[in-house]
VEXLOVEX-854699 format. One record per residue (C-alpha): residue number from 0; residue in one letter; x, y, z. Coordinates in Angstrom, 1 decimal, always signed. Layout:
NUM / A / X / Y / Z
...
# end
This chain:
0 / X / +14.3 / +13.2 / +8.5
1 / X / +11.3 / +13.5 / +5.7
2 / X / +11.3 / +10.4 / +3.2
3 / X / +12.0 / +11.3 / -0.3
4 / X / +8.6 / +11.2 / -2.5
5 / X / +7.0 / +7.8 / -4.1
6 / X / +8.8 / +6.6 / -7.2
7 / X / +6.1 / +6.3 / -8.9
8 / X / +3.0 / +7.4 / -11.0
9 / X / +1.4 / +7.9 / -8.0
10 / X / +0.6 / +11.3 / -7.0
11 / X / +3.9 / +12.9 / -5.4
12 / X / +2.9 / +13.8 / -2.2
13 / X / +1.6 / +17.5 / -2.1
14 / X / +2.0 / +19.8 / +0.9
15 / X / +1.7 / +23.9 / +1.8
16 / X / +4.6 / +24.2 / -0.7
17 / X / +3.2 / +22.2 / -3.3
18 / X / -0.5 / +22.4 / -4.1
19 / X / -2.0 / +19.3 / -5.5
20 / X / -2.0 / +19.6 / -9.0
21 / X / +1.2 / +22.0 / -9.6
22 / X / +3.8 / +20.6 / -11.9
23 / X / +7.0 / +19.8 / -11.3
24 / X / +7.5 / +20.1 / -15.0
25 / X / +6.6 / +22.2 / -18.1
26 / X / +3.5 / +21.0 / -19.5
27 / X / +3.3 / +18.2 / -21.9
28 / X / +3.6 / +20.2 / -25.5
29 / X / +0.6 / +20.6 / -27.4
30 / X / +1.8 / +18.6 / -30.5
31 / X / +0.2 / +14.9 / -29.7
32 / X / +3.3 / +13.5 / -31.8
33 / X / +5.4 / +11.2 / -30.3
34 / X / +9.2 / +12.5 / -28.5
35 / X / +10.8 / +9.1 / -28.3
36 / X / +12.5 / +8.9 / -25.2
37 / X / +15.3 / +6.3 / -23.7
38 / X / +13.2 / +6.0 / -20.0
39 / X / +15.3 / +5.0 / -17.0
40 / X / +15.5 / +1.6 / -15.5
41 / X / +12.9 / +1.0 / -12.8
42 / X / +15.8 / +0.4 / -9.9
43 / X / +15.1 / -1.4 / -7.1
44 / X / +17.4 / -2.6 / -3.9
45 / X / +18.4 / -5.9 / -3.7
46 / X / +19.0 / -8.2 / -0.3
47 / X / +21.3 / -10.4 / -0.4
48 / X / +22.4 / -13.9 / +1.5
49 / X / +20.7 / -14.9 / +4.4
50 / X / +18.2 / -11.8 / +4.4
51 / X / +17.0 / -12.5 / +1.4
52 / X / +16.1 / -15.7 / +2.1
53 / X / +15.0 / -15.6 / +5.3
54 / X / +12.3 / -12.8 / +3.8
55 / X / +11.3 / -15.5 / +0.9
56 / X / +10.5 / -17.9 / +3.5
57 / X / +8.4 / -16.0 / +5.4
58 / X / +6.6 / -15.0 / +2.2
59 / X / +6.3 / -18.5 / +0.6
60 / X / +3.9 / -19.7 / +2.6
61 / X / +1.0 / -17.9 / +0.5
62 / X / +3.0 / -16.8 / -2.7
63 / X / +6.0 / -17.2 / -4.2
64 / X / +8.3 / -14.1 / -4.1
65 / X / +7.5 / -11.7 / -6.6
66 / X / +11.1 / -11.9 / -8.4
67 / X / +10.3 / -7.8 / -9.6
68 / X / +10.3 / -7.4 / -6.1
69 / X / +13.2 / -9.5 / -5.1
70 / X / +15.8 / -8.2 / -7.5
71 / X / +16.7 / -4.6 / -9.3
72 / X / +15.1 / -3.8 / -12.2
73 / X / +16.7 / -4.1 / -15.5
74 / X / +16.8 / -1.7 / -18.4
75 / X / +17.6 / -3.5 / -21.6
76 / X / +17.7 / -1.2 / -24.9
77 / X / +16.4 / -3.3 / -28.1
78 / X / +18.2 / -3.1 / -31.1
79 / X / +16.9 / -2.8 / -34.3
80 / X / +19.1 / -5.3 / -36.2
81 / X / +17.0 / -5.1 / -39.8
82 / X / +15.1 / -2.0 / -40.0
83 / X / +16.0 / +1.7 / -38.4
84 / X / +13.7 / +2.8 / -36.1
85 / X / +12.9 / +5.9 / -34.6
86 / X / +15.7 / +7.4 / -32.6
87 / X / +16.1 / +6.0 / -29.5
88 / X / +13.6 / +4.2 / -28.7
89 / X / +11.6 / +4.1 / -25.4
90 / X / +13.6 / +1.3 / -23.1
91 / X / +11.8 / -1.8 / -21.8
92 / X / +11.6 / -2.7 / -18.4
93 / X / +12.3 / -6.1 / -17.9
94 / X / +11.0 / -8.5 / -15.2
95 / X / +13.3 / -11.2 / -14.1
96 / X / +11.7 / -15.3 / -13.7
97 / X / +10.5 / -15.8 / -10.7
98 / X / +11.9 / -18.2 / -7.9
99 / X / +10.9 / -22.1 / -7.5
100 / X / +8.2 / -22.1 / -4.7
101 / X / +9.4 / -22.2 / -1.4
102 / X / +8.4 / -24.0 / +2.0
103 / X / +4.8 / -23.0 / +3.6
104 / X / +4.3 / -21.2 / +6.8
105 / X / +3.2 / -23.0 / +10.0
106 / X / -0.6 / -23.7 / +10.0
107 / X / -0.4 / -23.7 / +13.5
108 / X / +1.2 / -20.8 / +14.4
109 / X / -0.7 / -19.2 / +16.9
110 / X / -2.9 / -15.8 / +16.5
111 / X / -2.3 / -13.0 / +18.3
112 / X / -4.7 / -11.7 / +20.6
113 / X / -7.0 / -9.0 / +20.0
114 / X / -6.8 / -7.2 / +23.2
115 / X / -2.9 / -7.4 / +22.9
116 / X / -2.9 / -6.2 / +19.3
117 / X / -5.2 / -3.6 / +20.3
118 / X / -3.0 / -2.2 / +23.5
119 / X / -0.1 / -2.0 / +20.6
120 / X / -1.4 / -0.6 / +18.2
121 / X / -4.0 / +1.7 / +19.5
122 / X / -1.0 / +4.3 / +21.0
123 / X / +0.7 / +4.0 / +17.1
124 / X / -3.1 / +5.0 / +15.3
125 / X / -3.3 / +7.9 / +17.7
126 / X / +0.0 / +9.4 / +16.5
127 / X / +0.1 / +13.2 / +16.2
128 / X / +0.9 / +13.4 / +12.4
129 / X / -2.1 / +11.4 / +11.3
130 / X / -4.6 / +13.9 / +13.7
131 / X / -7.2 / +11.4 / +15.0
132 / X / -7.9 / +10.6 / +11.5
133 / X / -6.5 / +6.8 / +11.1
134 / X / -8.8 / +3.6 / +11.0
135 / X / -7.0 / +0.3 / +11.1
136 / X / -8.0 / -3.1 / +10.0
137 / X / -6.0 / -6.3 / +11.0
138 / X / -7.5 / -9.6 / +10.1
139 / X / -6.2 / -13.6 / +10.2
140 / X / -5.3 / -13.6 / +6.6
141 / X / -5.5 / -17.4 / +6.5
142 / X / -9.1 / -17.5 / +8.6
143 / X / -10.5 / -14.2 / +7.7
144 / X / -10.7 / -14.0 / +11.3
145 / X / -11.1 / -10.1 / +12.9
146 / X / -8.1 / -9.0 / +15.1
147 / X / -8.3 / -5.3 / +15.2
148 / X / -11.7 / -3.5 / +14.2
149 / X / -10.8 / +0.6 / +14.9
150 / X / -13.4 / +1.8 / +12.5
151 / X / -12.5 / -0.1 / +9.9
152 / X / -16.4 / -0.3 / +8.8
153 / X / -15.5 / +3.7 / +8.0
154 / X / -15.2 / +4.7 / +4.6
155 / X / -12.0 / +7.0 / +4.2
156 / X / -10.5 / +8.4 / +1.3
157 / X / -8.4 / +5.5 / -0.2
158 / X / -5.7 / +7.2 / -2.3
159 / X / -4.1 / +4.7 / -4.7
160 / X / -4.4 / +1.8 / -2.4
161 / X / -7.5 / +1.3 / -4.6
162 / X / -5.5 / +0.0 / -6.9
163 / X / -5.8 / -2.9 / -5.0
164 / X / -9.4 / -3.6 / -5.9
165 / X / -8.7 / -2.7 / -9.4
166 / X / -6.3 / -5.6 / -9.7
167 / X / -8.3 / -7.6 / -7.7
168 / X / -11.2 / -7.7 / -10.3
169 / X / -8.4 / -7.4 / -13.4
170 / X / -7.2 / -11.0 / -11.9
171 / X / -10.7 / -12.2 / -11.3
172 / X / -12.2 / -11.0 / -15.0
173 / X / -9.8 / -11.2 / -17.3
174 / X / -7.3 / -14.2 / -15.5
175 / X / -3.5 / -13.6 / -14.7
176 / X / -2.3 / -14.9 / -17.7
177 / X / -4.3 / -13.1 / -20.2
178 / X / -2.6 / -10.9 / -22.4
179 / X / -3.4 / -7.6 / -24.6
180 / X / -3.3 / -7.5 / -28.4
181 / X / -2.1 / -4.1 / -30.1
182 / X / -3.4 / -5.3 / -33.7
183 / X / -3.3 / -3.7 / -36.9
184 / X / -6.5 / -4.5 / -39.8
185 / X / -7.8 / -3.8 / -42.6
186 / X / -9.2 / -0.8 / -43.1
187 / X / -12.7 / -0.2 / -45.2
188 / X / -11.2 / +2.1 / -47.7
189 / X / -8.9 / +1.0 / -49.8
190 / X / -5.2 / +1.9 / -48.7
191 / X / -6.0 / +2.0 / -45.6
192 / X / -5.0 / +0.1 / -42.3
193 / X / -6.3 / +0.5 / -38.8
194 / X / -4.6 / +0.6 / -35.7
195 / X / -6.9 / -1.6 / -33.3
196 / X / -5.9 / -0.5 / -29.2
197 / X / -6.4 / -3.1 / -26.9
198 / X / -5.5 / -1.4 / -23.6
199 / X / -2.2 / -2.2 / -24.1
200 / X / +0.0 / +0.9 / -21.7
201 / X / +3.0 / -0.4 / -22.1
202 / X / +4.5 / -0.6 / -25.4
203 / X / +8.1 / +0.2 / -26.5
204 / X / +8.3 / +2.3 / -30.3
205 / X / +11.4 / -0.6 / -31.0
206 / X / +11.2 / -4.1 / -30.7
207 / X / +9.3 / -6.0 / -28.1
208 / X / +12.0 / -7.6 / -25.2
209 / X / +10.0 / -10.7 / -24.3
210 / X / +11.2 / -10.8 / -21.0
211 / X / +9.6 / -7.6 / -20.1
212 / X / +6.5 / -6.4 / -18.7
213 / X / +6.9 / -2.8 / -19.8
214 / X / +8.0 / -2.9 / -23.6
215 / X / +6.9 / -6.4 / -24.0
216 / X / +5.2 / -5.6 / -26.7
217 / X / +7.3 / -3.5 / -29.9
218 / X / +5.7 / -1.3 / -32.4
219 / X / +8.8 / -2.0 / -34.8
220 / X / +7.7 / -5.6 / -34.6
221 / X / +4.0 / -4.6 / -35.1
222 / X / +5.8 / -2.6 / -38.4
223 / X / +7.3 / -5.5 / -39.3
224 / X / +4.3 / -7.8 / -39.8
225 / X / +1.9 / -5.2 / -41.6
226 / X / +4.6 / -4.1 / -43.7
227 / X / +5.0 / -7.2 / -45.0
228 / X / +1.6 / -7.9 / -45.1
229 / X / +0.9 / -4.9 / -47.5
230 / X / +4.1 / -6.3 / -49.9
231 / X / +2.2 / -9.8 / -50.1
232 / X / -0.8 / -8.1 / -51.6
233 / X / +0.8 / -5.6 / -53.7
234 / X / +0.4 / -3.0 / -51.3
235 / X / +3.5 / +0.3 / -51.1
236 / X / +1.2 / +3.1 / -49.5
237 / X / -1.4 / +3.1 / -46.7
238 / X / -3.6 / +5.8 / -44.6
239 / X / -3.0 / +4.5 / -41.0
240 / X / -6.7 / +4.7 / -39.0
241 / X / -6.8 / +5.0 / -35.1
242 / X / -9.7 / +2.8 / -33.3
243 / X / -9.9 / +4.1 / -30.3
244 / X / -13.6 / +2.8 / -29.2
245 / X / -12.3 / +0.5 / -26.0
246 / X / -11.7 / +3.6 / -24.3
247 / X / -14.6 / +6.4 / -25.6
248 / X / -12.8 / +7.1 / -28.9
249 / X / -11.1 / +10.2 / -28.1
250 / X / -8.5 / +11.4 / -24.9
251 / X / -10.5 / +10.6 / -21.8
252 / X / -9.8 / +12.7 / -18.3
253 / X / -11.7 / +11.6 / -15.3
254 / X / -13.4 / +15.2 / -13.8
255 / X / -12.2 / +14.8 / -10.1
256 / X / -8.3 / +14.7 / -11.6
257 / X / -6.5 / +17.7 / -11.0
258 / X / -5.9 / +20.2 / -13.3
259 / X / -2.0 / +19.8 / -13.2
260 / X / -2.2 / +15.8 / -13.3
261 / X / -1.4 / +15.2 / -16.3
262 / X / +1.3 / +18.5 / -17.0
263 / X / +3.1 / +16.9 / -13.4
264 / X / +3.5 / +13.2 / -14.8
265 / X / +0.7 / +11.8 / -12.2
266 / X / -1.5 / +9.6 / -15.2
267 / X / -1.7 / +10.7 / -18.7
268 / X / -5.5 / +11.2 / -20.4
269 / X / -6.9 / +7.3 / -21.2
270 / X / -6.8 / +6.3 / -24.4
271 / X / -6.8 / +2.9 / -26.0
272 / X / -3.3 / +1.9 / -26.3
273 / X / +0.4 / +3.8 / -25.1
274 / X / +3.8 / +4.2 / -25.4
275 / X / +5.0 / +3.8 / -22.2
276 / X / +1.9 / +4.9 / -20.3
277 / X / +2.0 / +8.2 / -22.2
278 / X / +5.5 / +9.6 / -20.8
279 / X / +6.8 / +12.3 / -23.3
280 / X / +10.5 / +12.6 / -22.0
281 / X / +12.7 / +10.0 / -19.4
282 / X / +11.3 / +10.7 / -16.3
283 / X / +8.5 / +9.3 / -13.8
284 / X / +7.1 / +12.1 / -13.2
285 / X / +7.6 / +13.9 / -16.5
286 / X / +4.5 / +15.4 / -18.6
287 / X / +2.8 / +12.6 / -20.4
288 / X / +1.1 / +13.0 / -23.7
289 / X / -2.2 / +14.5 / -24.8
290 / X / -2.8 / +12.0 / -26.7
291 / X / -1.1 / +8.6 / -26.4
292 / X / -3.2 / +6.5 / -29.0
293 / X / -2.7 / +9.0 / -31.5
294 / X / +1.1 / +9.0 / -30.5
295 / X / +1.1 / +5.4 / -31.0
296 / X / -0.4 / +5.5 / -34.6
297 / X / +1.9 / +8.0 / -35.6
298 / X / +4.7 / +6.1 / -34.7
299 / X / +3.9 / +3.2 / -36.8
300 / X / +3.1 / +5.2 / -39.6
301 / X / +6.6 / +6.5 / -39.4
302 / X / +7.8 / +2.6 / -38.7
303 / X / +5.9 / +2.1 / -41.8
304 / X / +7.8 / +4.4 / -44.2
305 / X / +11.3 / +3.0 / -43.2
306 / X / +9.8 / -0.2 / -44.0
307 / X / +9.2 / +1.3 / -47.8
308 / X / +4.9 / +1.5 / -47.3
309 / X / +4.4 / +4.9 / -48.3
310 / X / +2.4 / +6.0 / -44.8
311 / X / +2.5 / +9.7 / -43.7
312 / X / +2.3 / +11.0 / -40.0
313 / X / +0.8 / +13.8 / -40.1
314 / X / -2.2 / +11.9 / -42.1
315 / X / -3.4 / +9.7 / -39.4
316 / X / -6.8 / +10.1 / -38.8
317 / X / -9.2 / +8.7 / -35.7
318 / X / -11.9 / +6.8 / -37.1
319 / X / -14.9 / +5.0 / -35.4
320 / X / -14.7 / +1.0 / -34.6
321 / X / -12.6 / -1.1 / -37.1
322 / X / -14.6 / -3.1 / -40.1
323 / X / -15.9 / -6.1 / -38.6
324 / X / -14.2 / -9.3 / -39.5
325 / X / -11.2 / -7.5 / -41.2
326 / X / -8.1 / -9.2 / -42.3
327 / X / -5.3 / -9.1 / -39.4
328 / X / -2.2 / -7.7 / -40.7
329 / X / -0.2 / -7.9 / -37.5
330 / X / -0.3 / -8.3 / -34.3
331 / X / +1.7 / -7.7 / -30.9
332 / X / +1.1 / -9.0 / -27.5
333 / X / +1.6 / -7.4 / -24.0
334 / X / +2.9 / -9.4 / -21.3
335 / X / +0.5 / -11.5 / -18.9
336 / X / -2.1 / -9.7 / -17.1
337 / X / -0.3 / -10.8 / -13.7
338 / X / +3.2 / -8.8 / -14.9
339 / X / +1.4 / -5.6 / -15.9
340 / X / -1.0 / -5.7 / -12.8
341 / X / +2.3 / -6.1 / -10.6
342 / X / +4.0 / -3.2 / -12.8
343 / X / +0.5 / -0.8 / -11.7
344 / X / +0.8 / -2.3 / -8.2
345 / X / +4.8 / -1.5 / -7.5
346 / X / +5.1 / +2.1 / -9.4
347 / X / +1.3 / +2.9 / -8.6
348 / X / +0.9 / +4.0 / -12.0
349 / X / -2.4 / +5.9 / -12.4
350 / X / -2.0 / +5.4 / -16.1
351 / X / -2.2 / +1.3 / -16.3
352 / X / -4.7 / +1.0 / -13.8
353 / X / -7.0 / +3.3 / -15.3
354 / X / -6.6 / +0.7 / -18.4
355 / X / -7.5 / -2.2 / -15.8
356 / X / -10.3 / -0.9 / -15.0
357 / X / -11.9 / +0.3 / -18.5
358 / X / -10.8 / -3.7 / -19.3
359 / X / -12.8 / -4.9 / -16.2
360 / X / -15.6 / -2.7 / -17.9
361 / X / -15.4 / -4.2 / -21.2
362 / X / -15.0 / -8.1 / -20.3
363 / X / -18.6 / -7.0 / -18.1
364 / X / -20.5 / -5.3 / -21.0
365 / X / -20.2 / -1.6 / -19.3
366 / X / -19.9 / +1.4 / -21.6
367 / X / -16.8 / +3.6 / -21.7
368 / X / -16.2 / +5.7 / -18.8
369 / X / -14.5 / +6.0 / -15.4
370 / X / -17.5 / +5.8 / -13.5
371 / X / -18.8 / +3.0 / -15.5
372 / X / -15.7 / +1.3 / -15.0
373 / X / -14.9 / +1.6 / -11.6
374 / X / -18.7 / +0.0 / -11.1
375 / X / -17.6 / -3.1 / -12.7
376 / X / -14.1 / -3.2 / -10.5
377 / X / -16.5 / -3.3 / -7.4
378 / X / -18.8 / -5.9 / -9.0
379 / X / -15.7 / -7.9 / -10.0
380 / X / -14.1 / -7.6 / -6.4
381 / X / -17.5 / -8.9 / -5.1
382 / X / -17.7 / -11.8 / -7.7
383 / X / -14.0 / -12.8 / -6.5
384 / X / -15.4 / -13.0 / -2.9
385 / X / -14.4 / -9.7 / -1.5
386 / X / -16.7 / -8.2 / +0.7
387 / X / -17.1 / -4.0 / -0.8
388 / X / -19.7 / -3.2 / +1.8
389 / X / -19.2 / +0.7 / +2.0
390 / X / -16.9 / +1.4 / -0.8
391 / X / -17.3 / +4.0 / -3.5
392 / X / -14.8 / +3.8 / -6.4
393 / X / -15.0 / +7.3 / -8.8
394 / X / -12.0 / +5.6 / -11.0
395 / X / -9.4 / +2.5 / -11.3
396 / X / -6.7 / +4.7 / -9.6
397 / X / -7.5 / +6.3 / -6.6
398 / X / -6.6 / +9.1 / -8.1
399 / X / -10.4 / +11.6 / -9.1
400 / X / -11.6 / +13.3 / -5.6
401 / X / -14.8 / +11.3 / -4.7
402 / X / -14.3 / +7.6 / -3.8
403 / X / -14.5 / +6.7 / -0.1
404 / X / -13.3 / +2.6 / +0.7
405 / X / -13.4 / +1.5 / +4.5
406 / X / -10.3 / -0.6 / +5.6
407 / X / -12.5 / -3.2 / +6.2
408 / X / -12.8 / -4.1 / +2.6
409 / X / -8.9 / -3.9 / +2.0
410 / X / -8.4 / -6.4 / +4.7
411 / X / -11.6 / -8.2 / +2.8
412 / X / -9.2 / -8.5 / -0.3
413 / X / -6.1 / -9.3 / +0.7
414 / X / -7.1 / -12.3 / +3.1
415 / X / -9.4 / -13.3 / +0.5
416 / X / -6.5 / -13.4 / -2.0
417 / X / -4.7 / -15.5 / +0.9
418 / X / -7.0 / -18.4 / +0.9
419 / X / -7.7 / -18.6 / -3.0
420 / X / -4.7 / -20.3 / -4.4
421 / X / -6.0 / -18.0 / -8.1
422 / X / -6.2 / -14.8 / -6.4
423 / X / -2.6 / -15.2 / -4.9
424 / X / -1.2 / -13.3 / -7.6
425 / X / -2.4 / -10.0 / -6.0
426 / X / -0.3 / -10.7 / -2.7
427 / X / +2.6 / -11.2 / -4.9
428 / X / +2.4 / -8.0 / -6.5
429 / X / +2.6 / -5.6 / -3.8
430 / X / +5.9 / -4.0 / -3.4
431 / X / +8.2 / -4.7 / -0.2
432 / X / +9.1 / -3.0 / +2.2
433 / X / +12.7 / -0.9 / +1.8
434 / X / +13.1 / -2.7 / -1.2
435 / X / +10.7 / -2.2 / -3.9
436 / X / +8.8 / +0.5 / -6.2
437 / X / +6.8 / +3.0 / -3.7
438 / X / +8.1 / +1.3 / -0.4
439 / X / +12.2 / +1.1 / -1.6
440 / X / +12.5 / +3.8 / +0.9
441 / X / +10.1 / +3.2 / +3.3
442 / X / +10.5 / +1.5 / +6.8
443 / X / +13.7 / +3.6 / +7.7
444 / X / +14.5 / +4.8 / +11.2
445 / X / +12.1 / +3.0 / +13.5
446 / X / +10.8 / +0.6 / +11.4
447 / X / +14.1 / -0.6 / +10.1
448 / X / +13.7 / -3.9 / +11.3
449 / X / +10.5 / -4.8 / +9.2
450 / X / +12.4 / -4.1 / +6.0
451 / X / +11.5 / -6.5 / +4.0
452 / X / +8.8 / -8.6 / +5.5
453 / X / +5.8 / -6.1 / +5.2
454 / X / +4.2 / -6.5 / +1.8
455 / X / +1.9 / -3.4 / +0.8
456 / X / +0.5 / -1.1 / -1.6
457 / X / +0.9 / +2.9 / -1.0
458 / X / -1.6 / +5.9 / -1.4
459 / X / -0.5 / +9.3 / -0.9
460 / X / -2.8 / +12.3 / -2.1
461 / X / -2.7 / +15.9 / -0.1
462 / X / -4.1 / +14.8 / +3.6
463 / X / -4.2 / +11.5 / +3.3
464 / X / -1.9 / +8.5 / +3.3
465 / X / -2.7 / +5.1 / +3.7
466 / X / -0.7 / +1.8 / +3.8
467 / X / -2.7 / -1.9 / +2.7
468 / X / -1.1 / -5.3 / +2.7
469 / X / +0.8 / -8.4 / +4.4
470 / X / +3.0 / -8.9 / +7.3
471 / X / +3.9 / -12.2 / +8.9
472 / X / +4.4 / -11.7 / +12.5
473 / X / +6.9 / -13.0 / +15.0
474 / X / +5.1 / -16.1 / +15.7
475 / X / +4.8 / -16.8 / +11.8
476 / X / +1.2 / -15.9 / +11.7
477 / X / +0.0 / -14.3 / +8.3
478 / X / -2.0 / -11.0 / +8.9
479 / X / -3.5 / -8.8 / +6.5
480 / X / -4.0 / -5.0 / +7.4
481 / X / -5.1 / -1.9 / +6.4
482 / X / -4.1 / +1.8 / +7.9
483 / X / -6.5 / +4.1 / +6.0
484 / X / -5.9 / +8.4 / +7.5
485 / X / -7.3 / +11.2 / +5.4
486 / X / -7.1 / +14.5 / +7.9
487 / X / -3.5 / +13.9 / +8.7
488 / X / -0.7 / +17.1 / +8.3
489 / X / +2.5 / +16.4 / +6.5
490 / X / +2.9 / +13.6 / +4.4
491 / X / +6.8 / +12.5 / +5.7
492 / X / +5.8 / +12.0 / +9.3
493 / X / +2.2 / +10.4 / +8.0
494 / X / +3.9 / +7.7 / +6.4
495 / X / +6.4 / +7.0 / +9.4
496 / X / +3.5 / +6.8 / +11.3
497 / X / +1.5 / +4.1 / +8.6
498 / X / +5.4 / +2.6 / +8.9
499 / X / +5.2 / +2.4 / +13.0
500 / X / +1.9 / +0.4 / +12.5
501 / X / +3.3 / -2.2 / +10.3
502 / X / +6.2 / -2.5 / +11.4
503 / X / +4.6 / -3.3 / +14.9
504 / X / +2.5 / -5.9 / +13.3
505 / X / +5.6 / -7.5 / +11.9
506 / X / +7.6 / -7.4 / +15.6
507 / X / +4.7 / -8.2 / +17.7
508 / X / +3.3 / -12.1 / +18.3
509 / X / +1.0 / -10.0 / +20.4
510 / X / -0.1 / -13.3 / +22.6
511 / X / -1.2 / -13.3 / +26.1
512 / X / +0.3 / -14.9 / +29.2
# end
């Protein structure tokens, strides 16, 4: 039976019925203004009793469970208890506290050996749906030790596994805990305020939930403070002023995106800051908004009225950088890094790490620009110890037709992240296995019984589909792997056959004798 398509942002997988690049949905309307939109919980299935911990326990060893990927999502609507807001506000997404650390794997456990990994995986990497197209990397994610080389050294279209070297060199640059400001200043005219974006995706048009990632951050908070900022100093009217120079100053579209991407809900143009990564209505793969940024100002000008500061809509303007040195008027604050790189990670959304990326560009002194950028993820994956021999990055998200990452580089990142006690953040982002964002409803039929312990990021464009991450096998032993296969036929049995692989991995000690 074919799998139902990613939850995600990340492309939905195309085939003979679907070009790449059709959309599913109207196109996003023309008029940049905001539609505030209620969005739907991010659900995600939850194991319970011993399962569940039997899974934590195999994980602990190198990370503590990623509690967005041990429980369902939650969808809490904030109210506006003081000032009205627009109507209905775009939900936030929260992220429950994570679990107390839990007992370490085995040191000892033995490794499996390569000529027995090899004789069970080799008949899986030939299957028929992914047409002699797969290369497979399996390495010792605790030694860094080499257990299955079959091409891995090959560069293959990634997909949006290269997320995973966007949040690698996120993690590395800007540190898990660091945090985005959505500011408002100053302006150099008199009257006037400017919205500064500071990559911030992820904000809700009502108040900020602080136990979220997405909608940590609220614009009617942002309101709040400049409104009463403008009160203190006499202030009852303002121009609101877009900076939009972190991400080029205007709407930015990488060229190899398709030319229904942003119409089908796949990523929404870059821009400096976002309501809810640019969706216009409450659905994941609705049409996102021309352009977010200048949704965003809007919004607050709007917020700004009901607050009684005489600020008008349709008179924001985009201006170049904000005044240096300007007085802050307010200031919100997305969550930590290490929540909104999970958030990318488990929905694959195109949108956020685009964001990452252009960040990772900025903290390195790179101009705007997705090629620009995705130079400075590469630089920042080498800086963090990952070996990018081979790889070719066009954008942050996989997403543009052009970059080409062997699987040798994946494994690279993820058994790097494995010994680095910083970098384990990025093993504790991936989604699991039959249970969370793009693999909740994976590893069914065959693979059923490595629900759960695989831990891996998805990619899924027309022809290819690859599968990167962590499995402890049946001796205990951590392993890292990546399936990369970009000639294969129909995306369903493509991903049951990426499935078979890791799910093999997971069941197999693989030791001789």
């Amino acid at each position: 039976m074919a799998g139902p398509p990613e939850r995600t942002a990340e492309p939905a997988p195309q085939d003979d019925d679907a070009p790449r690049g059709a959309a599913p949905a109207p196109p996003a309307s023309t008029d940049p203004r905001p539609v505030p939109v209620q969005r739907p919980a991010r659900r995600r299935r939850l194991l319970v009793g011993g399962a569940a911990a039997a899974v934590a326990l195999l994980l602990g060893g190198y990370a503590v469970a990623d509690a967005a990927d041990a429980a369902p999502g939650v969808l809490t609507l904030a109210p506006e208890p003081t000032a009205p807001a627009p109507a209905v506000p775009p939900g936030a997404a929260a992220r429950p506290a994570p679990p107390g650390a839990l007992a370490a794997l085995d040191p000892a456990a033995p490794r499996p050996d390569p000529a027995a990994l090899a004789a069970a995986l080799d008949p899986l990497l030939a299957a028929p749906a992914l047409r002699g197209s797969a290369t497979a990397s399996v390495v010792d994610a605790t030694t860094g030790q080499v257990l299955l080389d079959s091409g891995a050294s090959q560069p293959q279209v990634p997909a949006s596994v290269a997320k995973v070297l966007t949040a690698t060199a996120a993690l590395h640059a800007l540190g898990p805990d660091a945090t985005l400001p959505t500011r408002v200043v100053a302006g150099a005219a008199p009257g006037q305020v400017v919205l500064v974006g500071g990559g911030d995706q992820l904000l809700t048009a009502g108040r900020g939930d602080p136990a979220a990632t997405v909608g940590r951050a609220g614009l009617a908070d942002l309101a709040d403070a400049v409104a009463a900022s403008l009160r203190a100093q006499g202030t009852t009217s303002a121009t609101v002023v877009l900076d939009d120079s972190l991400t080029g100053g205007s709407p930015q579209v990488e060229a190899g995106w398709g030319s229904g991407d942003v119409a089908a809900g796949y990523v929404a143009p870059l821009t400096s800051v976002a309501l809810d990564a640019g969706r216009a209505t409450p659905a994941n793969y609705a049409p996102r908004s021309l352009d977010p940024a200048l949704d965003v100002a809007r919004t607050l000008a709007s917020l700004l009225a009901q607050r009684g500061v005489r600020a008008d809509p349709a008179a924001v303007v985009r201006g170049g950088p904000a005044p240096a040195a300007s007085a802050v008027l307010g200031e919100v604050r997305s969550a930590p890094l290490v929540d909104v790189v999970a958030d990318a990670l488990a929905e694959s959304d195109n949108t956020v790490a685009e964001a990452l990326a252009r960040l990772v560009g900025q903290a390195t002194g790179r101009p705007p620009g997705f090629a620009a950028s995705a130079q400075a993820v590469l630089e920042q994956a080498r800086a963090a110890g990952v070996d990018t021999t081979g790889a070719v990055l066009v954008d942050g998200s996989g997403l543009g037709a052009g970059s080409q990452v062997p699987a040798a580089v994946f494994t690279s990142a993820l058994s790097t992240a494995a010994r680095q006690p910083g970098a384990a953040p990025l093993l504790e982002a991936m989604p699991v296995g039959g249970l969370s964002g793009t693999l909740a409803e994976r590893f069914e039929g065959g693979s059923t019984a490595a629900a759960g312990l695989v831990r891996a990021k998805t990619g899924s464009l027309t022809g290819v589909s690859s599968l990167v991450g962590t499995v402890v096998d049946a001796d205990g032993r951590l392993l890292a792997f990546a399936v990369l296969a970009d000639g294969t036929g129909a995306t369903a049995p493509s991903r049951q056959a990426l499935d078979a692989v890791a799910a093999a991995l997971a069941g197999c000690g693989c030791r001789t004798g």
